[in-house]
LUMVO-445113 format. One line per 5 residues: number of its first residue (from 1); for each residue x, y, z of N, C-alpha, C. Coordinates in nm, 3 decimals, padded with zeros to 5 digits. Each point is the difference from the previous one (the first is absolute). Example, Ala and Ser with C-alpha at 12.3 -4.5 7.8 and 13.67 -1.06 7.14 Angstrom:
2
1 = 01.319 -00.569 00.780 -00.089 00.119 00.000 00.090 00.120 00.000 | -00.035 00.105 -00.072 00.082 00.119 00.006 -00.077 00.109 00.073
//
This chain:
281
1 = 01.454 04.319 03.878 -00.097 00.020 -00.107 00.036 -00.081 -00.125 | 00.146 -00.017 -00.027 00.018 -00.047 -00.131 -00.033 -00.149 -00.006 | 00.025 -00.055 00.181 00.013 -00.145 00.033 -00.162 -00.033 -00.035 | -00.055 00.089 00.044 -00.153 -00.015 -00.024 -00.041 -00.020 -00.137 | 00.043 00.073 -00.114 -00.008 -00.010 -00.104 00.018 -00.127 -00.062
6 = 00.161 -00.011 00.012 00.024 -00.133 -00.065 -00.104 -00.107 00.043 | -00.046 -00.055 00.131 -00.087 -00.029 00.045 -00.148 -00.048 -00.093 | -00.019 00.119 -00.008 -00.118 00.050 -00.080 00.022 -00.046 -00.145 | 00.064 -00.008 -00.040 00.088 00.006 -00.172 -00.036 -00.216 00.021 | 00.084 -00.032 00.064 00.023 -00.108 00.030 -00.145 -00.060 -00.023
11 = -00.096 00.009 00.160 -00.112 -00.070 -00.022 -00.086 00.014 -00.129 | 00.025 00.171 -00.065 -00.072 -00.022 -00.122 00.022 -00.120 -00.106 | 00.161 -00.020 00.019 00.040 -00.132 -00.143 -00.075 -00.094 00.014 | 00.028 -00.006 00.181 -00.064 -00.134 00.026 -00.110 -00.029 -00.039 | -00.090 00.122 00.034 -00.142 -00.002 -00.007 -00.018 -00.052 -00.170
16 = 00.056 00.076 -00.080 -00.036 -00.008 -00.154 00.051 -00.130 -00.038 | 00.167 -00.110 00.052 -00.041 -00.114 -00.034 -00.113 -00.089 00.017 | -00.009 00.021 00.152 -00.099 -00.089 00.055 -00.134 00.006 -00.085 | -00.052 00.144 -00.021 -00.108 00.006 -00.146 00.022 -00.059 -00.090 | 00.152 -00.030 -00.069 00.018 -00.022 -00.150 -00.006 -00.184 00.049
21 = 00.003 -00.053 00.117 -00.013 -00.148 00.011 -00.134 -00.030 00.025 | -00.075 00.080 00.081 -00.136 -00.030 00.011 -00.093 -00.001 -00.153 | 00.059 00.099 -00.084 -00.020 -00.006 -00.094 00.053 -00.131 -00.082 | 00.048 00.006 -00.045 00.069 -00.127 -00.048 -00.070 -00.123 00.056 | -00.011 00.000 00.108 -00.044 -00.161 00.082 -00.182 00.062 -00.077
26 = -00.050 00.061 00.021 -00.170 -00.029 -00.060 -00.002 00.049 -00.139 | 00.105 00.024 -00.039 -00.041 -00.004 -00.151 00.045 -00.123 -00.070 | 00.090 -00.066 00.068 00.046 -00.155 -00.055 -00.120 -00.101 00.048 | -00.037 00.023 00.102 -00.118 -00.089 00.062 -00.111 00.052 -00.074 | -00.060 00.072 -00.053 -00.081 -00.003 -00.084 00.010 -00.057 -00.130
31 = 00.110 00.021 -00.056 00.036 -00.093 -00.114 -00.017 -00.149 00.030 | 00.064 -00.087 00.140 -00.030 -00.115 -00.007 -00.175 -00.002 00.089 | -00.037 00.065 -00.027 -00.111 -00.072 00.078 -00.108 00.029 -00.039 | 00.027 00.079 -00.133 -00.144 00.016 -00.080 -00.027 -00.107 -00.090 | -00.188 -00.039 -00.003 -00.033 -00.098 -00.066 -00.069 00.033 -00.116
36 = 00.081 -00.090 -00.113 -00.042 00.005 -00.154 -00.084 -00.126 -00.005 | -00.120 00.056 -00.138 -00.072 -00.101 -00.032 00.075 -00.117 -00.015 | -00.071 -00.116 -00.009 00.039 -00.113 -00.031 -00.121 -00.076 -00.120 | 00.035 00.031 -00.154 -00.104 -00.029 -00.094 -00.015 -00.152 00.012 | -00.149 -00.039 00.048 00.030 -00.171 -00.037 -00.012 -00.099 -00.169
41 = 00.126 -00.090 -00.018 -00.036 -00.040 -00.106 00.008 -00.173 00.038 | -00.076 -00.035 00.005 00.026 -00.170 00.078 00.075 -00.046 -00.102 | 00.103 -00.106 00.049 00.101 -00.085 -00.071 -00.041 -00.123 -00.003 | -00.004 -00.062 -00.129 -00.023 -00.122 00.016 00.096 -00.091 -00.022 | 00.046 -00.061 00.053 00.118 -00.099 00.073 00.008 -00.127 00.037
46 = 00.039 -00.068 -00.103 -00.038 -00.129 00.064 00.118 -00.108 -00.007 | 00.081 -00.032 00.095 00.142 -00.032 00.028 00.034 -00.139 -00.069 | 00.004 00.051 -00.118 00.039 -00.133 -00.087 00.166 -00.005 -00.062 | 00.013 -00.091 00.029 00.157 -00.003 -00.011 00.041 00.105 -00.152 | -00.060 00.024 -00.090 00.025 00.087 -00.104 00.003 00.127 00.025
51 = -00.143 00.034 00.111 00.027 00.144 00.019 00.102 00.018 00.126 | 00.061 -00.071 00.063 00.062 -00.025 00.091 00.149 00.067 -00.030 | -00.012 -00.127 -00.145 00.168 00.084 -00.069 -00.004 00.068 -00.067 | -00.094 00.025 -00.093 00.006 00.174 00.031 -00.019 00.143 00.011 | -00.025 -00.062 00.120 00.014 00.136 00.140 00.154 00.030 00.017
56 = 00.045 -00.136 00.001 00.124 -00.022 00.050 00.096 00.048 -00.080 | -00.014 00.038 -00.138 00.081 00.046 -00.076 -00.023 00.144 00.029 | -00.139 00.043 -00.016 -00.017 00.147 00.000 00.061 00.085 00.108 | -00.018 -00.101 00.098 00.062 00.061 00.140 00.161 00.019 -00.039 | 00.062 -00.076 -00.015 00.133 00.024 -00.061 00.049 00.091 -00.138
61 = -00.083 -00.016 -00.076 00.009 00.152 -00.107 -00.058 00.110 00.075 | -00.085 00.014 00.067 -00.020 00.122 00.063 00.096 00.049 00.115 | 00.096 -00.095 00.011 00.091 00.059 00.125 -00.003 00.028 00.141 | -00.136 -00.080 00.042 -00.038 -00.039 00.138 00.093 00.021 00.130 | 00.160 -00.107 -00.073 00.009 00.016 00.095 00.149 00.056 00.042
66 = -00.004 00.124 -00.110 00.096 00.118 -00.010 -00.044 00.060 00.159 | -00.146 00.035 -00.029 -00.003 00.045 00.166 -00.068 -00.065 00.103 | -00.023 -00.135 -00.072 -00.050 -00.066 00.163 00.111 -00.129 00.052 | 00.081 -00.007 -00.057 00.161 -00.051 00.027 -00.060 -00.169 -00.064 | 00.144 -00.033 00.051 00.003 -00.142 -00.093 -00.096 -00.092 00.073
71 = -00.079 -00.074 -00.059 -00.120 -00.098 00.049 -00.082 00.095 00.065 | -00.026 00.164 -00.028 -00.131 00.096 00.020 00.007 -00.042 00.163 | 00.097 -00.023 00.083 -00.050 00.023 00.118 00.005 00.106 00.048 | 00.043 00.095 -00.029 00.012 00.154 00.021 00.135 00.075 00.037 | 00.005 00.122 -00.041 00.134 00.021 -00.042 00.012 00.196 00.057
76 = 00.122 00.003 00.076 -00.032 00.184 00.027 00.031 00.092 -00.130 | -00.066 00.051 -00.030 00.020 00.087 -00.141 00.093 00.104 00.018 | -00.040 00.091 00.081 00.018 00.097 00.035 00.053 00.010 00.181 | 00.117 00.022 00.011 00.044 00.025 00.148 00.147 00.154 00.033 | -00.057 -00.008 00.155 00.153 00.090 00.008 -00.032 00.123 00.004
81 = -00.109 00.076 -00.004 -00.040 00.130 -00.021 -00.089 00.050 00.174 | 00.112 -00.031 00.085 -00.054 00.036 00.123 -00.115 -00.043 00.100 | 00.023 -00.112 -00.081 -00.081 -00.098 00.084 -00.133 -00.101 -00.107 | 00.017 00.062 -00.081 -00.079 -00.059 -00.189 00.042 -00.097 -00.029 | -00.100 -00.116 00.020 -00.014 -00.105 -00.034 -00.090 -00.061 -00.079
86 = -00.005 00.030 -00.164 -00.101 -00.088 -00.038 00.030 -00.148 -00.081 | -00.113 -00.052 -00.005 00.029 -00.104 00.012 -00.087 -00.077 -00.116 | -00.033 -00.090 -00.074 -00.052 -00.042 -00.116 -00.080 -00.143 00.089 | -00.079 -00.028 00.017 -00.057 -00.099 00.074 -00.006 -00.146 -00.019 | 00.017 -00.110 00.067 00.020 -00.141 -00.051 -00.155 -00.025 -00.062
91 = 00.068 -00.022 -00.150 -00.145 -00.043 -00.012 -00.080 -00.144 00.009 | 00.094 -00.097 00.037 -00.066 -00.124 00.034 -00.072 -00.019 00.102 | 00.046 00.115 00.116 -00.126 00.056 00.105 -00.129 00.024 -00.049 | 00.032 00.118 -00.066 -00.109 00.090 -00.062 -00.119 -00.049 -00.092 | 00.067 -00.081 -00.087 -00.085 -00.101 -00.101 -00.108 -00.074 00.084
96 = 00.046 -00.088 00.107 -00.102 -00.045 00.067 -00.054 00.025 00.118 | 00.006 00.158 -00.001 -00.053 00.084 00.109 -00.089 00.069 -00.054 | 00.019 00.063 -00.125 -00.119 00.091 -00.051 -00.089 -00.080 -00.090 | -00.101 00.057 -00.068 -00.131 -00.075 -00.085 00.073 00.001 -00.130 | -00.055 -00.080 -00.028 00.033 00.048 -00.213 -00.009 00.130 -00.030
101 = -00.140 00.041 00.032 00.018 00.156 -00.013 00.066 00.105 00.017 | 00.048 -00.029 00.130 00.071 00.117 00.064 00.142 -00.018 -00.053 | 00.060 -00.110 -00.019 00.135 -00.037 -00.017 -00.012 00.051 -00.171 | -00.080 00.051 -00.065 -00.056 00.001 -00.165 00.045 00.201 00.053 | -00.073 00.087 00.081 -00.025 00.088 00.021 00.132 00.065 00.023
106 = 00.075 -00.090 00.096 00.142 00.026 00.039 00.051 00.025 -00.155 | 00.013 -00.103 -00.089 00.112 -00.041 -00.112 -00.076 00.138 -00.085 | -00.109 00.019 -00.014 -00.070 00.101 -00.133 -00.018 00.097 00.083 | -00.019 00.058 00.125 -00.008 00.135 00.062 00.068 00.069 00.084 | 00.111 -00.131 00.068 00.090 00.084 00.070 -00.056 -00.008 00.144
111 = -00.143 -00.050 00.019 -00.021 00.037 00.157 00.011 -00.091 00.085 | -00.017 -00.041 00.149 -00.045 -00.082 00.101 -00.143 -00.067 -00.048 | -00.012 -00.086 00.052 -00.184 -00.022 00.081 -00.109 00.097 00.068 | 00.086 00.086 00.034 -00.085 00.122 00.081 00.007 00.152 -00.111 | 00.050 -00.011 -00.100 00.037 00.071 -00.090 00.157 00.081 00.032
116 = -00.006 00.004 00.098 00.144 00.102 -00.030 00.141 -00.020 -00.067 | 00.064 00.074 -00.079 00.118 -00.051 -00.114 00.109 -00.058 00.052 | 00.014 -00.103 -00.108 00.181 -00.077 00.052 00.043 00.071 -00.062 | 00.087 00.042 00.083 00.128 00.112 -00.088 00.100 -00.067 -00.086 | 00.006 00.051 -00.064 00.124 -00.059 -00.093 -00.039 -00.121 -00.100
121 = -00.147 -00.021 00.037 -00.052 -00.083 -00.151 -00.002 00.072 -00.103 | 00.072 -00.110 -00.086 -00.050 00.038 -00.143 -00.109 -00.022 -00.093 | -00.108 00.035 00.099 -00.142 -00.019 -00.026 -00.015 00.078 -00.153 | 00.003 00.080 -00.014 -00.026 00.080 -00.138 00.077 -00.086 -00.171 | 00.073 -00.126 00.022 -00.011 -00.063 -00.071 -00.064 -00.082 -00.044
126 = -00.008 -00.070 00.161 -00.063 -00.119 00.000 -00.150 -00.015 -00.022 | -00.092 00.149 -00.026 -00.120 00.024 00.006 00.025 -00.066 -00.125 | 00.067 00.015 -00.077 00.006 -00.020 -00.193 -00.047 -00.123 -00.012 | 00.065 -00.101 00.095 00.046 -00.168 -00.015 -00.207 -00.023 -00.030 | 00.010 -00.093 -00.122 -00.120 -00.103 00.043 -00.076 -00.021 00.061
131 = -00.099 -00.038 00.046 -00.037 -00.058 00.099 00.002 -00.128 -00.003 | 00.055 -00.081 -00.110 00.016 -00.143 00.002 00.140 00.017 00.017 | 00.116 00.113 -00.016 00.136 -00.010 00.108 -00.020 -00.017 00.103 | -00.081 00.127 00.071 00.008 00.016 00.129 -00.015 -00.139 00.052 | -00.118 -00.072 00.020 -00.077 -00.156 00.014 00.120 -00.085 -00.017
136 = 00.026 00.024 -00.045 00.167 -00.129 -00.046 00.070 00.018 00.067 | 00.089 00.139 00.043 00.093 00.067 00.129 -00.066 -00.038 00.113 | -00.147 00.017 00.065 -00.018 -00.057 00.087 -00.060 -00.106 00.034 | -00.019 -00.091 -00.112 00.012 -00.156 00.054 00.140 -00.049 00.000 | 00.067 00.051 -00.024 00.156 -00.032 00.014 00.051 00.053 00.146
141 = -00.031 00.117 00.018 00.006 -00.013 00.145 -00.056 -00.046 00.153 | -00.152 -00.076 -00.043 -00.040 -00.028 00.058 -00.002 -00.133 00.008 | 00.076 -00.074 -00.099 00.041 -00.141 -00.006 00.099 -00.041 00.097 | 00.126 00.159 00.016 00.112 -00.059 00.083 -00.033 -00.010 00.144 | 00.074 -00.061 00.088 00.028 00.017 00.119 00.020 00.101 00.083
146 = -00.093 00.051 00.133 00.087 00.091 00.047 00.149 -00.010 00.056 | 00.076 00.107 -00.031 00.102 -00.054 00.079 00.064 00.129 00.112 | 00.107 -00.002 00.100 00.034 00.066 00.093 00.021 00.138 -00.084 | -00.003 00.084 00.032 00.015 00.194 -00.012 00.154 00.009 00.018 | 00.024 00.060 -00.088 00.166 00.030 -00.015 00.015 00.127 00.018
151 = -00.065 00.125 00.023 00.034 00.089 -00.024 -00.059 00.135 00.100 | -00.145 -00.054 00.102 -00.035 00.084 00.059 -00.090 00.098 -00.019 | -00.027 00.074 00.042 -00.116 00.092 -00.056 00.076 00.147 00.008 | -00.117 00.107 -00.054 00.069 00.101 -00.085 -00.011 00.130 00.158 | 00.094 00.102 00.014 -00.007 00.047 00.080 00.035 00.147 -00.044
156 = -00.094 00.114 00.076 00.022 00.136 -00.108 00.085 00.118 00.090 | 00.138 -00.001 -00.038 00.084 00.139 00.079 -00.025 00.109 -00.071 | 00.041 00.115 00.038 -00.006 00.129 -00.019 00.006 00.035 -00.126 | 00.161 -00.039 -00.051 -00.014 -00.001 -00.175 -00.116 -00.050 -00.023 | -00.016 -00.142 -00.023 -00.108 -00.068 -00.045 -00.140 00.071 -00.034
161 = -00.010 00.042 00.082 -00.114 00.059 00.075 -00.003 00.140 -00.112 | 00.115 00.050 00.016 -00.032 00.154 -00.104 00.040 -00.027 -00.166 | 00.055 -00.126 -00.032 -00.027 -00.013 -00.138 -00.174 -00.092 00.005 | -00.074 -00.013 00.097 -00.069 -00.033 -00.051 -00.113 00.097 -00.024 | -00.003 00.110 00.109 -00.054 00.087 00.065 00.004 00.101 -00.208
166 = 00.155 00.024 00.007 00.000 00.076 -00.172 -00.009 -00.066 -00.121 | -00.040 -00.111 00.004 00.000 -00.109 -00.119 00.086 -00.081 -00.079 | 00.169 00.033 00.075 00.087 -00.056 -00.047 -00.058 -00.133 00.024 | -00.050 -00.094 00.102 -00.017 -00.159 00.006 -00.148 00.030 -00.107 | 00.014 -00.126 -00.094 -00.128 -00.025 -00.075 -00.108 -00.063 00.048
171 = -00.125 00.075 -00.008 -00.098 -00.048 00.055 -00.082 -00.112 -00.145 | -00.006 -00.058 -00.095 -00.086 -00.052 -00.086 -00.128 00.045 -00.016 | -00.063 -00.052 00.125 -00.149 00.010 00.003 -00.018 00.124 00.006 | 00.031 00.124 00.038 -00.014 00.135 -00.021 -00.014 00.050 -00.186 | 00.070 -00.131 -00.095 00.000 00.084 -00.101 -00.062 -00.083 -00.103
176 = -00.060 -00.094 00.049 -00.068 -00.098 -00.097 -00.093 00.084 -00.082 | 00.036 -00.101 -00.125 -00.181 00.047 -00.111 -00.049 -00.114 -00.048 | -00.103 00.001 00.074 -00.090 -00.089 00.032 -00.041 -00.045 -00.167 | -00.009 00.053 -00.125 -00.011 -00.025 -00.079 00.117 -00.099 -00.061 | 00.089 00.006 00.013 00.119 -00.099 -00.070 -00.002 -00.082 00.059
181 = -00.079 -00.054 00.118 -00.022 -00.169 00.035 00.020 -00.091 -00.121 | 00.059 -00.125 00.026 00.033 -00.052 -00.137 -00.167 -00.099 -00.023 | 00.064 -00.065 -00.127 -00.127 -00.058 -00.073 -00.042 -00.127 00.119 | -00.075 -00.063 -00.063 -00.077 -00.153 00.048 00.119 -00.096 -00.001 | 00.000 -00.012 -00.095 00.135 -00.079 -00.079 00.126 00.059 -00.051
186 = 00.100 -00.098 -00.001 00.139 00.037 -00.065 -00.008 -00.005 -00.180 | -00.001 00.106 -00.065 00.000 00.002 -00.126 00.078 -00.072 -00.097 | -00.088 -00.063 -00.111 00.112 -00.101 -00.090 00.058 00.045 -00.095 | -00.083 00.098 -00.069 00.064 00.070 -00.113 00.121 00.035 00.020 | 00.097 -00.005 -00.091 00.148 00.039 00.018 -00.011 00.140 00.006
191 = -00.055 00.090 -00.045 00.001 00.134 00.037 -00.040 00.086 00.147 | -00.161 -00.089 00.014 -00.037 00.066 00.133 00.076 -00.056 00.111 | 00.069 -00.173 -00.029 00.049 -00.063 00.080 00.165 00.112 00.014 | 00.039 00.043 -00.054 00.126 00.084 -00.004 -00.063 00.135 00.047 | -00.078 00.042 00.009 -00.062 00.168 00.036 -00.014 -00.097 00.170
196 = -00.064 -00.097 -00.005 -00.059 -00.055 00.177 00.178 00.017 00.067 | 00.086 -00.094 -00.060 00.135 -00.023 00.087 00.035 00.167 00.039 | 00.055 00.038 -00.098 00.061 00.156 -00.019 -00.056 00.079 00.094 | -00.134 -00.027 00.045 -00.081 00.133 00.094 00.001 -00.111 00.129 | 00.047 -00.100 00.035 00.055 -00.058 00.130 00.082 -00.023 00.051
201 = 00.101 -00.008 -00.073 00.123 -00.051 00.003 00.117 00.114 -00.065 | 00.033 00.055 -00.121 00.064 00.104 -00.030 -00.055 00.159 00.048 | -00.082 -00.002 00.045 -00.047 00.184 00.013 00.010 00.004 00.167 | 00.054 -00.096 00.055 00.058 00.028 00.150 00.156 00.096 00.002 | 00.095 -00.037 -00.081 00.084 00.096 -00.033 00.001 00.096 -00.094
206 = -00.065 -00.046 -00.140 -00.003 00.085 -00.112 -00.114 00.080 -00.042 | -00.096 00.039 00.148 -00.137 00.063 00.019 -00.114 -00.023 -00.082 | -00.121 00.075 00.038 -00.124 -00.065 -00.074 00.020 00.036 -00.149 | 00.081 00.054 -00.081 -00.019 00.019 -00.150 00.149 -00.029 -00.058 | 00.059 -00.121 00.101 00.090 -00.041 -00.053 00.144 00.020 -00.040
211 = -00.052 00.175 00.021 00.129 00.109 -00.040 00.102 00.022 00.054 | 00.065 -00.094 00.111 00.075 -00.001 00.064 00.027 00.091 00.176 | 00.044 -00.010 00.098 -00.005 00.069 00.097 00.111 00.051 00.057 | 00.038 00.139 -00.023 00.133 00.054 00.045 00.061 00.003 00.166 | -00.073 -00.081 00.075 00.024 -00.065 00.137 00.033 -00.116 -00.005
216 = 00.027 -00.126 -00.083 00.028 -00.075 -00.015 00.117 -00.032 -00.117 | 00.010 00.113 -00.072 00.057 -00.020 -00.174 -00.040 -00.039 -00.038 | -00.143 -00.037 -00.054 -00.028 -00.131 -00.069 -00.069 00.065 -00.100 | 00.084 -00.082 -00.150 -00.045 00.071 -00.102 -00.180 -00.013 -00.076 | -00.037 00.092 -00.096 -00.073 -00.057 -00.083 -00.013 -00.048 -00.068
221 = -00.085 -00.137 00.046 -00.020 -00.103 -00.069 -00.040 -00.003 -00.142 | -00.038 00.069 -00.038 -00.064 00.016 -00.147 00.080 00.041 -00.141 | 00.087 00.069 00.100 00.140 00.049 -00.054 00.116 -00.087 00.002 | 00.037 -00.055 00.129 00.058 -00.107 00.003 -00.034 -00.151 -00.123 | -00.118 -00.081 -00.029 -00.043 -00.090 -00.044 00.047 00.002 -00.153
226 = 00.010 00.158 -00.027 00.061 00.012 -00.131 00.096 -00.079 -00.086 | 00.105 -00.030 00.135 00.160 -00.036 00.003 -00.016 -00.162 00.026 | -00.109 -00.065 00.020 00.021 -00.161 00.006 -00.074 -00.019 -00.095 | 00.051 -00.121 -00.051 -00.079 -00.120 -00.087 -00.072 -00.085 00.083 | -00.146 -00.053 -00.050 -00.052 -00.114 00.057 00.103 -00.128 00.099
231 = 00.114 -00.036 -00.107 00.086 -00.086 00.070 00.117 00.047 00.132 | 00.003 00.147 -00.068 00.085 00.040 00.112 -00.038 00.051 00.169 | -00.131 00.062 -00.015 -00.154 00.017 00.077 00.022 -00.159 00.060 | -00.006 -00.094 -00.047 -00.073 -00.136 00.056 00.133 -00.005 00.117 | 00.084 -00.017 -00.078 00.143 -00.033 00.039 00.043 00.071 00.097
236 = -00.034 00.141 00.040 00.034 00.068 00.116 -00.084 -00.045 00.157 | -00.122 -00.043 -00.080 -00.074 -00.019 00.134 00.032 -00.193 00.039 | 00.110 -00.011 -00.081 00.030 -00.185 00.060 00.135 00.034 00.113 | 00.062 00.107 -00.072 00.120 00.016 00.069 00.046 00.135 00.041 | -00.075 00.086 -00.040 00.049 00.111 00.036 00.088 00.089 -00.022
241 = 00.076 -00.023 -00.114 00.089 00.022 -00.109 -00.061 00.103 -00.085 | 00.022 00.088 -00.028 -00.054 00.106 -00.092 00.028 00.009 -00.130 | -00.010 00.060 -00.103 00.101 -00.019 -00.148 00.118 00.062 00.000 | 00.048 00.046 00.136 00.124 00.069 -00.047 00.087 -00.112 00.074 | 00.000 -00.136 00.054 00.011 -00.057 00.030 00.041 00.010 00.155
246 = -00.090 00.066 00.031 00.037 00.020 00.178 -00.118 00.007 00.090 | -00.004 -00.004 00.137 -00.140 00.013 00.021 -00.022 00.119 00.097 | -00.106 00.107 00.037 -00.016 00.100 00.082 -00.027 -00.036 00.158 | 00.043 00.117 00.089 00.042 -00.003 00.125 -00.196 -00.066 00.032 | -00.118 00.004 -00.051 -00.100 00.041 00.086 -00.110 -00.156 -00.101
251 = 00.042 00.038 -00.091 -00.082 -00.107 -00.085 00.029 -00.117 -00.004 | 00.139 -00.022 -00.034 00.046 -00.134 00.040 00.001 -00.104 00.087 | 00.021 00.082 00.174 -00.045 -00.093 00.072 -00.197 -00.004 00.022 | -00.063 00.081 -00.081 -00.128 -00.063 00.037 -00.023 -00.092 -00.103 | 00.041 00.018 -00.119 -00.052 -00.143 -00.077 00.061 -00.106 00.067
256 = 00.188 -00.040 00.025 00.035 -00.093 00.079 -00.101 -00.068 00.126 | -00.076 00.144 00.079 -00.067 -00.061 00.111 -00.122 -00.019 -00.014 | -00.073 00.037 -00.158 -00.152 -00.035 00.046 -00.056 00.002 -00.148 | 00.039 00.110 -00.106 -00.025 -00.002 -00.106 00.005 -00.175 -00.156 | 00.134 00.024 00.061 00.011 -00.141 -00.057 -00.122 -00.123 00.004
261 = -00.092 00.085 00.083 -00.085 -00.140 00.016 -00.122 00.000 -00.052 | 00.011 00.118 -00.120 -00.066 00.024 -00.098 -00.005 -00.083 -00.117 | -00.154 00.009 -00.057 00.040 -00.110 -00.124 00.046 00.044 -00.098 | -00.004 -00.071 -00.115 00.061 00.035 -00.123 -00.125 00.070 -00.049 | -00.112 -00.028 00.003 -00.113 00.056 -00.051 -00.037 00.117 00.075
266 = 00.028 00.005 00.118 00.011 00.150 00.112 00.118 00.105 -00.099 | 00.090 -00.058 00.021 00.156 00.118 -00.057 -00.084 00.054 -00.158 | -00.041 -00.061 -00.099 -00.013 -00.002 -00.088 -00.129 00.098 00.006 | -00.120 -00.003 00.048 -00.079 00.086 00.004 00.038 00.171 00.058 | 00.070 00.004 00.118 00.076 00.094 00.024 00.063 00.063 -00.077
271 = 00.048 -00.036 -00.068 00.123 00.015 -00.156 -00.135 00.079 -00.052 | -00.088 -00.063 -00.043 -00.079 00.029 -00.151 -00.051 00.130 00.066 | -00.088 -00.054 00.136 -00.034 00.175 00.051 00.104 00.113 00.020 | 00.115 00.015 00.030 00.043 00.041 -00.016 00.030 00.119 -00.111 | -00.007 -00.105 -00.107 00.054 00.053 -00.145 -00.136 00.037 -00.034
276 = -00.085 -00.025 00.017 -00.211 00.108 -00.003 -00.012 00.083 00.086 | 00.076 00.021 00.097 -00.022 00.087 00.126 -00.020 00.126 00.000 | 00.082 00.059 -00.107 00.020 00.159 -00.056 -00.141 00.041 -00.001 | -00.080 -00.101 -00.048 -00.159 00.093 -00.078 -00.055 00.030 00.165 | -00.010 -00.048 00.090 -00.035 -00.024 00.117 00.053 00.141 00.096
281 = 00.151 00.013 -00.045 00.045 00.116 00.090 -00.030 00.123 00.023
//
């Protein structure tokens, strides 16, 4: 009787993992396989060696190819989690595989061609960018060459599967607002041009109001800006050097890798918004 029991005891676990994976497997598959709008905004693009370079810069201040590896042929992001493999896609494939549009939809929504989300875009910034950025990023990629795939495609294990299933993996396109699409154009005014950078480029670590994000450490900016001078502000983003004469574990190497390739008239508007930002918060 007792042998029977245990028995009994037994197939129940079984029974209740095997639920908690069936579960898991269609609640992660619904996450990848549901389709989000795709708003159309046509790009107009026209591959002239100016907008060519830069695309080519933007792509490199935006950090492209932090996750799509060196020369964007694609890179595994994420591995090791029981069979979780994702993967950031070559985009010199991709560029001249998808339309202007869709490759526009990818960068500002996060989705496929068929709508369903690339995981792990950082679509919810990039909605901010221009639409004379965006147009520049992808005539720059559609200028290069394809070249061979370095990295494979993305594959979903069990973990995988249940951080995506509970929302630990970021979906983008799940949280877009469709309203903060960015402008027509890149703004000249030194102010709005410093409010445009700051909400593309700084509010990926230091969140949408700037105030810093206690998952990252990253302080507030508004609070922070206090403590530099115009020259000392300029001077951090050439080298990365701070005023206490040292530079931080997280900031430093991104100006070294992408910031730096900011202008003097970029750093400087940043600065000024900055120091106006308060009325805003």
């Amino acid at each position: 009787m007792r042998s029977g029991t245990k028995w009994a005891s037994a197939l129940a676990v079984v029974g209740l993992i095997g639920l908690g994976i069936w579960h898991i497997e269609a609640a992660s598959q619904a996450v990848l396989t549901r389709v989000y709008a795709r708003p159309q905004h046509p790009l107009a693009i026209t591959p002239s060696a100016q907008m060519v370079g830069a695309g080519h810069r933007l792509v490199r201040i935006n950090g492209c190819s932090a996750c799509h590896g060196a020369g964007d042929t694609g890179h595994v992001v994420l591995t090791g989690w029981l069979g979780t493999r994702l993967v950031a896609p070559n985009l010199t494939v991709l560029a001249h595989r998808l339309s202007t549009q869709q490759l526009a939809a990818a960068i500002r929504y996060g989705v496929k061609p068929d709508g369903r989300p690339l995981i792990s875009m950082p679509a919810q910034r990039f909605l901010r960018e221009s639409d004379a950025d965006v147009a520049a990023m992808i005539a720059y990629l559609q200028s290069r060459p394809a070249k061979p795939d370095t990295a494979g495609s993305t594959r979903w294990g069990l973990i995988g599967r249940a951080m995506l299933a509970t929302g630990l993996i970021p979906v983008a396109a799940a949280h877009l607002r469709p309203d903060e699409r960015g402008p027509l154009n890149t703004p000249v005014a030194p102010l709005a041009l410093g409010r445009y950078l700051t909400h593309t480029q700084c509010s990926a670590c230091h969140g949408r109001h700037l105030s810093g994000e206690a998952d990252v450490d990253s302080p507030d900016l508004r609070f922070s800006i206090k403590h530099y001078s115009l020259a000392a502000f300029e001077s951090f983003f050439r080298t990365g050097i701070g005023q206490l004469g040292h530079g931080t574990s997280t900031m430093t190497p991104l100006i070294r890798r992408r910031f730096h390739l900011l202008t003097t008239a970029e750093v400087r508007a940043i600065y000024f918004y900055l120091n106006h930002s308060k009325a805003e918060g």
